[in-house]
N, C-alpha and C positions, 0 to 999 in steps of 0.2 A: 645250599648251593643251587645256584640255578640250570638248569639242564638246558631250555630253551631259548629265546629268544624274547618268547611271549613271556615266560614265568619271571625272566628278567623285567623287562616293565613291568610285572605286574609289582616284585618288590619293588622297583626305583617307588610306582605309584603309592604303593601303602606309605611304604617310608615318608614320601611328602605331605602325605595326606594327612598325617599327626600334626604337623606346624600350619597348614592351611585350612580357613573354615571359612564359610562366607556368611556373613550376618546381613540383617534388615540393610543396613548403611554400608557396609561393603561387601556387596555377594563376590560367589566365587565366577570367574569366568574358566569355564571350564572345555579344553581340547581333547579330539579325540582322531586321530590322523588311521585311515585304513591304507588300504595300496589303493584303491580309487576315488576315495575320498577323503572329505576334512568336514569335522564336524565342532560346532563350539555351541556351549548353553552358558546362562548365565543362571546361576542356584543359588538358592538363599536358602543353606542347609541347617537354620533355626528352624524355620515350616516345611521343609522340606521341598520347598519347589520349584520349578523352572521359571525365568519371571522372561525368559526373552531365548529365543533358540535364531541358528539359522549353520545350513551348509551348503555344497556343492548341489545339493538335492532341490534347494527352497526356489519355490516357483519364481520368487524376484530376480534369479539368477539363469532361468531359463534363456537359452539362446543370448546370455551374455560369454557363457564359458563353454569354450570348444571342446578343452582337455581336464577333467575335475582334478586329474591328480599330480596337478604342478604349481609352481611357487603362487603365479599369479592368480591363480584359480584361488587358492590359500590368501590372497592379500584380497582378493574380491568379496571372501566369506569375513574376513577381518572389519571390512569396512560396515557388512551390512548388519552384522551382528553390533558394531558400534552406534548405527543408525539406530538401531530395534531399543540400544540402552537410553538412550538420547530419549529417544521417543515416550519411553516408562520414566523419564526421570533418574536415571543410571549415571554418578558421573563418574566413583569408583567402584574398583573391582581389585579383588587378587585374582592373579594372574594361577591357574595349575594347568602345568602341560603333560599331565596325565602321565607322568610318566617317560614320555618321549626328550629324546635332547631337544634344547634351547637350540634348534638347526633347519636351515631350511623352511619346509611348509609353516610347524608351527611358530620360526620365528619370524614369517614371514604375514601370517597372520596377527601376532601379537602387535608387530608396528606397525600394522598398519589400523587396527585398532586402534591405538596410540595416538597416531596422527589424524582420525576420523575422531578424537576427541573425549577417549576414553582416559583415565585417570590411573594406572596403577605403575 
């Protein structure tokens, strides 16, 4: 039984994490939403490692985003994180949103991934 809020995502996250895995050819893209930020990697958890990151924080985004912790801010990190896949050669991914509802920041992140040309 979850007592929290936090312990609650943290089971929503285990529980998905059994059916999502990201390989060589489809890493995982992976969100992680604070109250000020949005943060996404892209993991290829056969090696274990990051192959492409970016959030509200990454300098390409400096003095693009006023407010880090709103939708657009979340579709800005969407796009550059899709850029950064493009760039490695990324065309798919599975999608894990860590936990958090399909709502809002992370889905507002997700399509726009989507539309910047990502594949999942």
């Amino acid at each position: 039984m979850a007592f929290n809020r936090r312990e609650a995502r943290m089971r929503r996250q285990r529980r998905a994490r059994k059916r999502i895995f990201g390989t060589d050819n489809k890493p995982r893209l992976s969100v992680f939403r604070s109250a000020n930020h949005i943060y996404a990697q892209i993991i290829d958890d056969d090696s274990a490692t990051t192959l492409a990151a970016a959030s509200t924080l990454s300098p390409e985004l400096k003095g693009v985003i006023k407010n880090a912790g709103n939708v657009e801010s979340a579709r800005k990190v969407g796009e550059l994180i899709a850029k950064k896949a493009k760039e490695k050669g990324i065309e798919q991914v599975v999608f894990d949103r860590g936990g958090n509802l399909y709502h809002g920041r992370v889905q507002a992140l997700a399509e726009s991934a989507r539309e910047a040309g990502l594949d999942f």
